[in-house]
Structures are given as structure tokens and as C-alpha cells.
ROSE-4610 file (N, C-alpha, C; in Angstrom, 1 decimal, always signed):
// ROSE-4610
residu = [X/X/X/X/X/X/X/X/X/X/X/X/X/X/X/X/X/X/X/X/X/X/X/X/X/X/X/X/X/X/X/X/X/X/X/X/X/X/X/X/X/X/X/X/X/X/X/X/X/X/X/X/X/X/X/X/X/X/X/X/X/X/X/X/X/X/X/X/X/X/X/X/X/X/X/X/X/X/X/X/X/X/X/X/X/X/X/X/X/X/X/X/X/X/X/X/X/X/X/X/X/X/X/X/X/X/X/X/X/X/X/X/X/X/X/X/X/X/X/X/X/X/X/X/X/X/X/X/X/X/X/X/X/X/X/X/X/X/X/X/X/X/X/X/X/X/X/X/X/X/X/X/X/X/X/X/X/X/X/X/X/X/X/X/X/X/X/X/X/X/X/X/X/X/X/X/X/X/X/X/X/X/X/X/X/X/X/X/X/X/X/X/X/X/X/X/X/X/X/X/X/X/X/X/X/X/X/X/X/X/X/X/X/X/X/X/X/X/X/X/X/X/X/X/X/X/X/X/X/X/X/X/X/X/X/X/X/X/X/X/X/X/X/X/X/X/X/X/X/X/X/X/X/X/X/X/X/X/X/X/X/X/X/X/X/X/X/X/X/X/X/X/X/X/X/X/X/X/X/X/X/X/X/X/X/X/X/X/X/X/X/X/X/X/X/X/X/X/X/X/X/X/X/X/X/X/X/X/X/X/X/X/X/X/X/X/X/X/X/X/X/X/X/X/X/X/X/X/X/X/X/X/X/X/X/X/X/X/X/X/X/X/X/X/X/X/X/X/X/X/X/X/X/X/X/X/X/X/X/X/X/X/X/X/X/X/X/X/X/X/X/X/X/X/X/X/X/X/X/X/X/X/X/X/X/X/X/X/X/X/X/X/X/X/X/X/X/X/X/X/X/X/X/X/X/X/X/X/X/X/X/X/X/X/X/X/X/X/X/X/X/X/X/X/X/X/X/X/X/X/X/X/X/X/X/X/X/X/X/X/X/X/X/X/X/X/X/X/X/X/X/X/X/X/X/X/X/X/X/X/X/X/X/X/X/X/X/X/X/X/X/X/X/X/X/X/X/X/X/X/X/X/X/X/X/X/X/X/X/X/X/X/X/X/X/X/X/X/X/X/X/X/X/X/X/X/X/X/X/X/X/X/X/X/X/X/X/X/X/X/X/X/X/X/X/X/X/X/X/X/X/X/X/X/X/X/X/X/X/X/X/X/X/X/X/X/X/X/X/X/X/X/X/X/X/X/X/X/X/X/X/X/X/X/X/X/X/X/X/X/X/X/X/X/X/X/X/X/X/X/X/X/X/X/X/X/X/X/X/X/X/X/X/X/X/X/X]
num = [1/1/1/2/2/2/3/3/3/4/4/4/5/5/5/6/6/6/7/7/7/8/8/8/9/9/9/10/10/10/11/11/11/12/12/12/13/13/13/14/14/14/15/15/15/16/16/16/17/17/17/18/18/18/19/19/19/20/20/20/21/21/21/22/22/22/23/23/23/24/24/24/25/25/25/26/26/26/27/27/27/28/28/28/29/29/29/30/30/30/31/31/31/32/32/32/33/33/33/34/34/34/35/35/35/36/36/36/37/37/37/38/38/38/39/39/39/40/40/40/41/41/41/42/42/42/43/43/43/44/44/44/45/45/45/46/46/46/47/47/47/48/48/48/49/49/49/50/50/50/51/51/51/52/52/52/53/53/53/54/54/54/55/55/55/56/56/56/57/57/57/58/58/58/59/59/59/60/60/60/61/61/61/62/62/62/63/63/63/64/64/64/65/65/65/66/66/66/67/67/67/68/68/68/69/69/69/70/70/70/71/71/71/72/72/72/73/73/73/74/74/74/75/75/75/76/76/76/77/77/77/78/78/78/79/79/79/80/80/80/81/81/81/82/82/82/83/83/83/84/84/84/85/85/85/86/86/86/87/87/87/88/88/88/89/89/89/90/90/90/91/91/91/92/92/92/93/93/93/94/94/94/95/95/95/96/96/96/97/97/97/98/98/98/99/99/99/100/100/100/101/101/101/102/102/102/103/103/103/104/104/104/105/105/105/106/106/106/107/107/107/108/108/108/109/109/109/110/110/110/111/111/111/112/112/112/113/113/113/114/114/114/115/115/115/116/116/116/117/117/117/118/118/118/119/119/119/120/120/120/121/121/121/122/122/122/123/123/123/124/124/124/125/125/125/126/126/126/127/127/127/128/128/128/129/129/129/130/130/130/131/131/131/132/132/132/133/133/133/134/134/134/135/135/135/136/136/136/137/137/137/138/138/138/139/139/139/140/140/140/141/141/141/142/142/142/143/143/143/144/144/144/145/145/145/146/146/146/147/147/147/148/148/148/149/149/149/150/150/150/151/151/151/152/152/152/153/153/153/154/154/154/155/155/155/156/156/156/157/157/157/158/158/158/159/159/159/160/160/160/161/161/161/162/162/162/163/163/163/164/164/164/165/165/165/166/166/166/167/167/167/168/168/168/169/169/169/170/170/170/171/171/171/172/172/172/173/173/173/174/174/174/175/175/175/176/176/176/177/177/177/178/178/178/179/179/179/180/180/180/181/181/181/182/182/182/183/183/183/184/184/184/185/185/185/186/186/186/187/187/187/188/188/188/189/189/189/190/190/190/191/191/191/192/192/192/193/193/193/194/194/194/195/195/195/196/196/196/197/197/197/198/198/198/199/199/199]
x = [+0.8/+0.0/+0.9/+0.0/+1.4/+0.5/+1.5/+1.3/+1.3/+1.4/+1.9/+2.8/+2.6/+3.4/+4.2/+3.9/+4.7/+5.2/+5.2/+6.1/+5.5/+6.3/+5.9/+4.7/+3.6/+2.8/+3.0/+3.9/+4.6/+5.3/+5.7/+6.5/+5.7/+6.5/+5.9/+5.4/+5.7/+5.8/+3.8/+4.0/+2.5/+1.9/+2.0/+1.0/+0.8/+1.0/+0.9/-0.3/+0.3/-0.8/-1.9/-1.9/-3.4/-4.4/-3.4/-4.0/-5.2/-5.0/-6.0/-7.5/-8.5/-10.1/-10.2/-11.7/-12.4/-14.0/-14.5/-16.0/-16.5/-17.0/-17.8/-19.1/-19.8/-21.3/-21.2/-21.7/-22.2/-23.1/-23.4/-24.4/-25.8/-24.6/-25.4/-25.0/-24.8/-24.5/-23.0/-22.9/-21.6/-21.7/-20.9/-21.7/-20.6/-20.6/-19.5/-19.0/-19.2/-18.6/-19.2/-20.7/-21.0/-20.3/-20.1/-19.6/-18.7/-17.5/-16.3/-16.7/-18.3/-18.6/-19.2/-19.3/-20.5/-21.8/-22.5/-24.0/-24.1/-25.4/-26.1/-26.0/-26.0/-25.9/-24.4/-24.7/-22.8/-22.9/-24.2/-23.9/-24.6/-23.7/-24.0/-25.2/-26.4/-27.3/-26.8/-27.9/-27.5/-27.8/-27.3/-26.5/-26.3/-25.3/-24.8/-23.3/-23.0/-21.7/-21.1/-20.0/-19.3/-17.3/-16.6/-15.3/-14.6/-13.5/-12.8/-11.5/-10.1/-8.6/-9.1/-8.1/-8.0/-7.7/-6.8/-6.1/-7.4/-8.7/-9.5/-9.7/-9.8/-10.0/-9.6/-8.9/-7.1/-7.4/-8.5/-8.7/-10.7/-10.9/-12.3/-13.4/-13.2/-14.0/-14.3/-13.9/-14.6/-15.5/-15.8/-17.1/-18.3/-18.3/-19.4/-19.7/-18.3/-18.4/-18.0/-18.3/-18.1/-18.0/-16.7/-16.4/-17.5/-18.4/-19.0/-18.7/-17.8/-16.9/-16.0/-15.6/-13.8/-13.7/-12.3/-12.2/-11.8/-12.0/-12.0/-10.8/-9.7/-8.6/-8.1/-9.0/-9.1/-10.3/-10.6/-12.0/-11.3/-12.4/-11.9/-12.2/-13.0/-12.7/-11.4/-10.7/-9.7/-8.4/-8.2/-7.7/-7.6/-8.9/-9.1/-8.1/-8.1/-7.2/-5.7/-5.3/-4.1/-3.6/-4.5/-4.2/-4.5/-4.8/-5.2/-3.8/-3.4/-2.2/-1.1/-0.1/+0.7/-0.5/-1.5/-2.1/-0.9/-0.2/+0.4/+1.3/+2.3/+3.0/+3.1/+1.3/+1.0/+0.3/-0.2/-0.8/+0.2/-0.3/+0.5/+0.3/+0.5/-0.1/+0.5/+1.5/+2.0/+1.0/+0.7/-0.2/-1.8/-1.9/-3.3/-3.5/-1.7/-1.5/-0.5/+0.4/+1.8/+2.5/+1.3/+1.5/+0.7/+0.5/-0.6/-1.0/+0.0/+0.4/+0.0/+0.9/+1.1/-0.8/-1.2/-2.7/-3.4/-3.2/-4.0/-3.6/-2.6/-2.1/-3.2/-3.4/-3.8/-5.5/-5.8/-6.8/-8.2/-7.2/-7.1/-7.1/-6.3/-6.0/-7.5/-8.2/-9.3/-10.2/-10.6/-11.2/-11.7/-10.1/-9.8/-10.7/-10.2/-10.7/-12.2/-12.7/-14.4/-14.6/-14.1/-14.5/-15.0/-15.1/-14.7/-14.0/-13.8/-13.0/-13.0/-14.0/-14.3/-13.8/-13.8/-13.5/-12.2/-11.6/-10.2/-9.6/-9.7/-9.5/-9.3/-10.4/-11.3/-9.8/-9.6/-8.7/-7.2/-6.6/-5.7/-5.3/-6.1/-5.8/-5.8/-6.6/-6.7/-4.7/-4.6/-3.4/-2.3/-2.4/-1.5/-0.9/-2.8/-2.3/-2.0/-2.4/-1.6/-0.1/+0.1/+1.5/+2.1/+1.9/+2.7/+3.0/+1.7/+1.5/+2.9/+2.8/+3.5/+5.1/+4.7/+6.3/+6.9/+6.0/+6.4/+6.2/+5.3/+5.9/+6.5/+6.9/+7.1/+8.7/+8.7/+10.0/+11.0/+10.1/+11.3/+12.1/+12.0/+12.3/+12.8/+12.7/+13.8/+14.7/+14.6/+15.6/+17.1/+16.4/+17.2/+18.3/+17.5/+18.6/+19.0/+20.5/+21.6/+21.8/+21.1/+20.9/+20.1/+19.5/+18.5/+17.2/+16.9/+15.3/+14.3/+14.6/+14.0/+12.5/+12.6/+10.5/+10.0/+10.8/+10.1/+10.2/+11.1/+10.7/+9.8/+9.8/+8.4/+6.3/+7.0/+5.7/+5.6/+6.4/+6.8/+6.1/+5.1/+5.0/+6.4/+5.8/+7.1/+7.5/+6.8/+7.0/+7.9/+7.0/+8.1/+9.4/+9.5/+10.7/+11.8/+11.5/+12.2/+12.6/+11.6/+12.2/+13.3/+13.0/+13.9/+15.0/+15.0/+16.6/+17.6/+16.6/+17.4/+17.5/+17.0/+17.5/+18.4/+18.1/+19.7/+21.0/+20.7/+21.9/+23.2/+22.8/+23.4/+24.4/+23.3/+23.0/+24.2/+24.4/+25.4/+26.4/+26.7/+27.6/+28.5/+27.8/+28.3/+28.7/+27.9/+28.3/+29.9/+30.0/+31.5/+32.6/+32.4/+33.4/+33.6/+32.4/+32.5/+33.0/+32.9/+33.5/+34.4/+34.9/+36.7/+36.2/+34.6/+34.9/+34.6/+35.8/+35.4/+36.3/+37.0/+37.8/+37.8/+39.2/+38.9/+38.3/+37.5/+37.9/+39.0/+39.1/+40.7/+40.3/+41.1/+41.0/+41.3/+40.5/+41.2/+42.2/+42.8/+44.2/+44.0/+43.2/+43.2/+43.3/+42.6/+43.0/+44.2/+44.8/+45.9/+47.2/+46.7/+48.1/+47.5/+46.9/+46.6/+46.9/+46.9/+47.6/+49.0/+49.5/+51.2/+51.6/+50.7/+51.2/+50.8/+50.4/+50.5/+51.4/+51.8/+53.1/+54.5]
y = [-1.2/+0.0/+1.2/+2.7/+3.5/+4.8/+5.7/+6.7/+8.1/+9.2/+10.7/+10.2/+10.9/+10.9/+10.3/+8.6/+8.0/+7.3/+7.8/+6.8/+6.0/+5.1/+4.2/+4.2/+3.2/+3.2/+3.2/+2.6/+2.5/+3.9/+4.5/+5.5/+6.7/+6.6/+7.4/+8.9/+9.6/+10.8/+11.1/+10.1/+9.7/+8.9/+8.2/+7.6/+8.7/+9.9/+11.1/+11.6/+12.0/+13.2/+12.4/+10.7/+10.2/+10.0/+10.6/+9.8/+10.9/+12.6/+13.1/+12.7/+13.3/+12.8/+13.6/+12.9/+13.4/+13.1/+13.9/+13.2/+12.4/+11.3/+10.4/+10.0/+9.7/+9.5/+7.9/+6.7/+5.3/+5.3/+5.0/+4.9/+3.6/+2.6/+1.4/+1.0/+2.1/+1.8/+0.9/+0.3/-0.5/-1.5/-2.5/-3.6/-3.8/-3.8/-4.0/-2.9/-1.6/-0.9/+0.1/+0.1/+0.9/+1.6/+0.5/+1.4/+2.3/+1.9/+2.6/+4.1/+4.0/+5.2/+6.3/+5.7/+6.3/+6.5/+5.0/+4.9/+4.1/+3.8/+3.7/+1.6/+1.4/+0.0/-0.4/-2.3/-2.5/-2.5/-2.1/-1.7/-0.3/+0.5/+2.3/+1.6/+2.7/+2.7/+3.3/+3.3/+3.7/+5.5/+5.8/+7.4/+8.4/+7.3/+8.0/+8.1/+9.0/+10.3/+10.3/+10.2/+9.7/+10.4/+11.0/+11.1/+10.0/+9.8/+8.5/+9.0/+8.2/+8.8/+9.0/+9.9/+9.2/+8.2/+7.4/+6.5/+5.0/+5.1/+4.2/+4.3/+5.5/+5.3/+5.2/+4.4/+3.9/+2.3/+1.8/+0.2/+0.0/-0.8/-1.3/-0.5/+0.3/+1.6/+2.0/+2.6/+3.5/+3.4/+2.3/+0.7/+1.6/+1.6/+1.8/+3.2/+4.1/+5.1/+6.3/+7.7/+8.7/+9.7/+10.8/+11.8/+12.8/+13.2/+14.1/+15.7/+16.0/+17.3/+17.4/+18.6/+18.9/+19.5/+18.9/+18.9/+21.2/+21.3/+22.5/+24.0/+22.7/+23.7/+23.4/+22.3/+22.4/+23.3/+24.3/+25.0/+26.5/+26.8/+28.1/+28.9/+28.9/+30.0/+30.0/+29.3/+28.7/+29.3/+29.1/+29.4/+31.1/+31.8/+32.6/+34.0/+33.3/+34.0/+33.7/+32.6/+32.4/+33.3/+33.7/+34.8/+36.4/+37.0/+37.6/+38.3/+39.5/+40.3/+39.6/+39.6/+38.5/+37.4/+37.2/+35.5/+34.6/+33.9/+33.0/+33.1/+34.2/+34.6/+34.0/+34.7/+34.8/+33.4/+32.6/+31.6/+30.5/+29.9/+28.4/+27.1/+27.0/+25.8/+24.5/+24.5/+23.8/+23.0/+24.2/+24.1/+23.2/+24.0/+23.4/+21.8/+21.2/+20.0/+20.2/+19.1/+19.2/+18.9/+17.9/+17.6/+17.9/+19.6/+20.2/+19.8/+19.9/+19.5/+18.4/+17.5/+15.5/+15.7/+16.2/+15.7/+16.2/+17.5/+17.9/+16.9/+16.6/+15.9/+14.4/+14.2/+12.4/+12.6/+14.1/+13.9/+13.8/+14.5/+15.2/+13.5/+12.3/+11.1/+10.1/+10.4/+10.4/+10.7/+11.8/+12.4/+11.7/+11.3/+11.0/+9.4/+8.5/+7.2/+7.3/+8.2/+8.2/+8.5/+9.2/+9.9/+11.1/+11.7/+13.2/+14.2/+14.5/+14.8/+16.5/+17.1/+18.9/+18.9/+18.0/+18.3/+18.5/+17.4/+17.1/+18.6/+18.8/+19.4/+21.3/+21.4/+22.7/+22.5/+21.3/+21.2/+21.2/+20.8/+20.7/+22.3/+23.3/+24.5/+25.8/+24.9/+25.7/+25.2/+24.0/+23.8/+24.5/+24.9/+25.3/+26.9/+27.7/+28.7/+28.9/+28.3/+28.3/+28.2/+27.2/+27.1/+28.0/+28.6/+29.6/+31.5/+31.0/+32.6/+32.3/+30.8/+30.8/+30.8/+30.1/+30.5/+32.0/+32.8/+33.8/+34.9/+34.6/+35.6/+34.8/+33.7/+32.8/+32.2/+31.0/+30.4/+31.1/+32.3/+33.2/+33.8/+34.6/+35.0/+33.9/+32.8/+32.0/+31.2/+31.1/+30.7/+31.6/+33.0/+33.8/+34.5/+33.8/+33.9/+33.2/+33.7/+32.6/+33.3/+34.0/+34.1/+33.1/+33.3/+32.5/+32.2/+30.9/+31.4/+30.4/+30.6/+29.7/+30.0/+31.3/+32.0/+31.5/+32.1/+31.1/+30.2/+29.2/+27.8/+26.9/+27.6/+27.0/+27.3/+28.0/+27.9/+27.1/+26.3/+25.5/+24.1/+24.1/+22.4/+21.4/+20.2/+19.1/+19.1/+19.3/+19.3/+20.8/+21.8/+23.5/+23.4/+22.0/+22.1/+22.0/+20.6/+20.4/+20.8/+21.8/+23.1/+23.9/+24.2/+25.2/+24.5/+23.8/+23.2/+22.9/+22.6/+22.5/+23.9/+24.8/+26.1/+26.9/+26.6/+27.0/+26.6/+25.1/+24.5/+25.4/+25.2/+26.2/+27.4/+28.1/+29.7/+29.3/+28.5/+28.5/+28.3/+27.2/+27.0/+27.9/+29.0/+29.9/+31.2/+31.3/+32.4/+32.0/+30.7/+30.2/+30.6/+30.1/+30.4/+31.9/+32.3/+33.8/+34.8/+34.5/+35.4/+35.0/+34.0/+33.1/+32.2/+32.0/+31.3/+29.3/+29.5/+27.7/+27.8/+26.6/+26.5/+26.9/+27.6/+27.9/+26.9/+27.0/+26.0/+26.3/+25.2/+24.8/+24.1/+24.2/+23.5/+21.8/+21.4/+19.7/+19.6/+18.3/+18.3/+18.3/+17.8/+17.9/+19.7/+20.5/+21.4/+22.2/+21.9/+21.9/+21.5/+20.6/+19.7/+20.0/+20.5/+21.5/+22.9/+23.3/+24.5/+24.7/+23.3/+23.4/+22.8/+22.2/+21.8/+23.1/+24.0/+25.4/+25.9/+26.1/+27.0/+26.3]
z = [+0.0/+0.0/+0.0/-0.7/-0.8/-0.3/+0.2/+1.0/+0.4/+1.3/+0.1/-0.9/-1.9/-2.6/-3.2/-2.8/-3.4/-2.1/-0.9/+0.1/+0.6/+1.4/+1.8/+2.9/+3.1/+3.9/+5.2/+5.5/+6.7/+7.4/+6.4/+6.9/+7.9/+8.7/+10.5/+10.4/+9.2/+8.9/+8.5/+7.4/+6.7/+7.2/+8.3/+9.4/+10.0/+10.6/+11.5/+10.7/+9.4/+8.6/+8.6/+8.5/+8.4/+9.6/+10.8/+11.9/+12.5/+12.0/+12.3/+11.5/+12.2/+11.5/+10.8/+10.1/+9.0/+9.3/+8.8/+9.1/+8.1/+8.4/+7.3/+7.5/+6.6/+7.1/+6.0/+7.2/+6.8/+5.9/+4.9/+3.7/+4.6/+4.4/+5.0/+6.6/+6.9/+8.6/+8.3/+9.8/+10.0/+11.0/+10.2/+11.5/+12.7/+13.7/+14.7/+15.2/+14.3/+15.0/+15.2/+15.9/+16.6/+17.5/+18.4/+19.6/+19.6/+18.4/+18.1/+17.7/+16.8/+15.8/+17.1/+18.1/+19.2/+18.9/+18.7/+17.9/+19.1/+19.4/+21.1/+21.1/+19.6/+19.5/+19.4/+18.7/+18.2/+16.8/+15.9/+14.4/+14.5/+13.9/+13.2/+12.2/+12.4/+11.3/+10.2/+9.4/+8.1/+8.2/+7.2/+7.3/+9.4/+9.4/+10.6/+10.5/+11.0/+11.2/+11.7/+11.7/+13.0/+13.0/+13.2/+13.1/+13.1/+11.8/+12.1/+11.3/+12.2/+11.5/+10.3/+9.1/+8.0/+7.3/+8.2/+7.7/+7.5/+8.3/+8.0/+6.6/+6.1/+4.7/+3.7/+4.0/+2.9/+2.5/+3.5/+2.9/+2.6/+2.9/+2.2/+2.8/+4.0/+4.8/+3.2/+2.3/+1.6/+1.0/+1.0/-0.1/+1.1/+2.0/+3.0/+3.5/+3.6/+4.1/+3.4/+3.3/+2.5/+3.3/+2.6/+3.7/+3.3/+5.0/+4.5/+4.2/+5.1/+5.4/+5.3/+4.5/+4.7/+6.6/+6.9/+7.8/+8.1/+9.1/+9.2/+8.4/+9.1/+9.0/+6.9/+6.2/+4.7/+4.4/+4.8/+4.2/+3.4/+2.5/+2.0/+3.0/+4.1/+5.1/+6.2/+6.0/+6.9/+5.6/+4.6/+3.5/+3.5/+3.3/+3.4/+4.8/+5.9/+7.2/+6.4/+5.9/+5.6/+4.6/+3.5/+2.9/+3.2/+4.2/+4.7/+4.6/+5.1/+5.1/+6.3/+6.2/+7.0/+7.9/+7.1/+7.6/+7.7/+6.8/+6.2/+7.6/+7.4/+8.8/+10.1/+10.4/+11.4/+12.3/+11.3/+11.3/+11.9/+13.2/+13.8/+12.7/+11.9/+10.9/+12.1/+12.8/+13.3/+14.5/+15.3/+16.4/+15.9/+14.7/+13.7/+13.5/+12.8/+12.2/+12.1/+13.0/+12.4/+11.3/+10.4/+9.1/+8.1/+8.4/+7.7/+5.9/+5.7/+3.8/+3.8/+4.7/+4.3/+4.6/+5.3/+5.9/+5.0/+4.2/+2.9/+1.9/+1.4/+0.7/+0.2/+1.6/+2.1/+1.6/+2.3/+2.0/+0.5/-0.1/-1.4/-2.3/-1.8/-2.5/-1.5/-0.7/-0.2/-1.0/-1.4/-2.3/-3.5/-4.4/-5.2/-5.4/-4.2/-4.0/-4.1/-3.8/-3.6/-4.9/-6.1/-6.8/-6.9/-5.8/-5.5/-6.3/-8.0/-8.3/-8.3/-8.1/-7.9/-6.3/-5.4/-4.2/-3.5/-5.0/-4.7/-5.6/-6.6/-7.3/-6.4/-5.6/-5.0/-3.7/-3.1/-2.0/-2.0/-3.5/-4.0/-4.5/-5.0/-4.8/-4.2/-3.0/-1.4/-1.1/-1.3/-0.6/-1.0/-2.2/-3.2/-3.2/-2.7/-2.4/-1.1/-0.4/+1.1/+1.2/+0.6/+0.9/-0.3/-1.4/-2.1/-0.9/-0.4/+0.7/+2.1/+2.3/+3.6/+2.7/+1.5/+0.9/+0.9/+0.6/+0.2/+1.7/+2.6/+4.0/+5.0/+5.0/+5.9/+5.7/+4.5/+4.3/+3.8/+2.9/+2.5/+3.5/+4.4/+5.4/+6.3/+6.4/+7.3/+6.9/+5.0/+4.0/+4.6/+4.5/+4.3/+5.7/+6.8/+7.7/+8.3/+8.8/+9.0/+10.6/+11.4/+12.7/+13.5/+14.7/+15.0/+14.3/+13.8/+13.5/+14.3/+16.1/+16.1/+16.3/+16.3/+16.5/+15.4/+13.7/+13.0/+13.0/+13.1/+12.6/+13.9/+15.1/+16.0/+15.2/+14.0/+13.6/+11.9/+11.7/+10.6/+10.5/+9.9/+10.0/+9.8/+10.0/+9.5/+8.4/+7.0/+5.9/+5.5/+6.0/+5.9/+6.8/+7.6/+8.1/+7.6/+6.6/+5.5/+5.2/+4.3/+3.2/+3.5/+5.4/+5.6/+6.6/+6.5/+6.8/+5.5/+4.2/+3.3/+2.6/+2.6/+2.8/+3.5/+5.1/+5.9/+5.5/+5.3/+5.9/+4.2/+3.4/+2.0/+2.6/+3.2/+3.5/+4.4/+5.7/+6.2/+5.9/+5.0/+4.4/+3.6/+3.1/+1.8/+3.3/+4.2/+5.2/+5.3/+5.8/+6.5/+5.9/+4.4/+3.6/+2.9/+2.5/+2.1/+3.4/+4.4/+5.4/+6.2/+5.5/+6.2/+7.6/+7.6/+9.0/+8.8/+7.1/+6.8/+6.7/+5.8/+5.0/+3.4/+2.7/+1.4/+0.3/-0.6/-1.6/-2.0/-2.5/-3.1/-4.7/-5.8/-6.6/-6.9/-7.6/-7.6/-8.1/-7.8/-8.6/-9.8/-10.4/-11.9/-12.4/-11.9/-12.4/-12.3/-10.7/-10.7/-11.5/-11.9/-12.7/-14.2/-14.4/-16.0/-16.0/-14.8/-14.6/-14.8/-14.4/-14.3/-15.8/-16.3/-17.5/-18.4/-18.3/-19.2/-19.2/-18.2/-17.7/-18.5]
């Protein structure tokens, strides 16, 4: 079975983003797991509602169950604060979902499974502009410095953490040497020993 993007099912990163809910509503009820759904019996009636991880809806759950809601923090009003004037900024995405993306991501391939395709489509460029806004007031700004950043990056999901570790760690590297506090590059020997054979 395969995960975001391509990774593995297994991997701990994309077990997290699935493990928050979604709302679903039973078509034909569920047998056994009432109790689990919080239905008064041990089978859910038919069209009853209930919050379940996402990750239930990765195997044969979706034959019976359909998501009725985007979950809050995927709504265009939730979208909406993000683009707002330093929204993006200002916004804990972290505090929200720590795997805010991976969990849009997941859900969006949810979507997808149901045949959902305006919903996936509608959530896929909620995600899109969100994360182009947090790019542009957010990772920009902690790409770009080589001080502390740990205010911003306490507001970084796991996925923006990524980005911006692979963003510092550069920026550090080019500080060290552009201001003598690395070592020089040096040429390879090969170019060295083509140097001497000019001469």
C-alpha cells in the first residue's frame, strides 16, 4: 500500500498526517462498530456520522463510508485567514497540524478514492495557495537567515521544516566560507596539474 506521494505506507511521517479525522457519514451503517462510531448500538445505522482517523479510509472503509466534510482547518474560510495580510506569517499551521500538507495531501487522495473529483481538485488548490503565501511571507524569510530562527521555525510544520533546513543549511555554508569562517575551496588536482602543464 502507498502513501503521500509516493512513500511508503509505513513511513511514520504519513502515518501522523493520516492519523487526524475526517467526518464520514455510513451509507449502509456498519456492523461492529458501533460502539467505536459512538451509535447507542454494536452496528452504526445507516446514514450516521461519526469522526474516524483518516487512515480508515485507505482500505475497504470507503465501499461503505463517504467523507461528509472537509475537515476545518481544509475550508476556504480557513484558506481565506491564511491569505489575509501577513495570515500566512501569522498563522501556527503547526499548532493546527503538524503535518498540515502531508494531511491535505492524504486527504485530497481520499477524495480522489471516492471519486470526489471537484472536491479534490477545489482542496488541491486551497493547498496550493496556502502554501505559495506561507512561501512567500514565511519560508522566505527564514531561507534567508543565518541568525537565529528559532520564532520562525516554532511555527513551521514538518513538511516546511524540511524546506527550511534545506534552505539554511546552504546559506550556512556559503556564510562560512564567504567570510573566512570555513575552510577555502581549493582547486582539484586535476585542475591543478593542468595549470602546471601550461606553464
Amino acid at each position: 500500500m502507498r502513501g503521500l506521494a509516493g512513500t511508503n505506507y509505513y513511513d511514520m511521517n504519513d502515518f501522523l498526517a493520516r492519523e487526524h479525522a475526517v467526518s464520514v457519514e455510513f451509507e449502509y451503517g456498519a456492523k461492529d462498530l458501533g460502539r467505536e462510531l459512538g451509535a447507542s448500538d454494536a452496528d452504526a445505522p445507516e446514514k450516521h456520522r461519526a469522526n474516524v482517523p483518516l487512515w480508515w479510509m485507505d482500505g475497504a472503509l470507503t465501499d461503505h463510508a463517504f467523507i461528509a466534510d472537509a475537515p476545518g482547518c481544509l475550508t476556504e474560510e480557513f484558506w481565506k485567514t491564511l491569505e489575509a495580510e501577513d495570515g500566512a506569517k501569522i498563522a501556527d499551521l503547526r499548532s493546527v497540524n503538524e503535518s498540515y500538507f502531508g494531511f491535505g495531501a492524504a486527504f485530497v487522495d481520499a477524495l480522489v478514492r471516492q471519486g470526489d473529483e471537484d472536491g479534490a481538485v477545489e482542496t488541491s488548490q486551497g493547498l496550493n495557495r496556502a502554501l505559495t503565501k506561507r512561501w512567500q511571507e514565511l519560508l522566505l524569510e527564514s531561507c534567508g537567515r543565518s541568525d537565529d530562527g528559532s520564532k520562525l521555525e516554532r511555527l513551521l510544520t514538518r513538511e516546511e521544516r524540511v524546506v527550511w533546513e534545506a534552505g539554511r543549511a546552504p546559506q550556512l555554508d556559503y556564510e562560512r566560507w564567504r567570510y573566512g569562517r570555513d575552510t577555502k575551496v581549493e582547486a582539484s588536482k586535476v585542475i591543478q596539474d593542468a595549470k602546471r602543464m601550461r606553464r
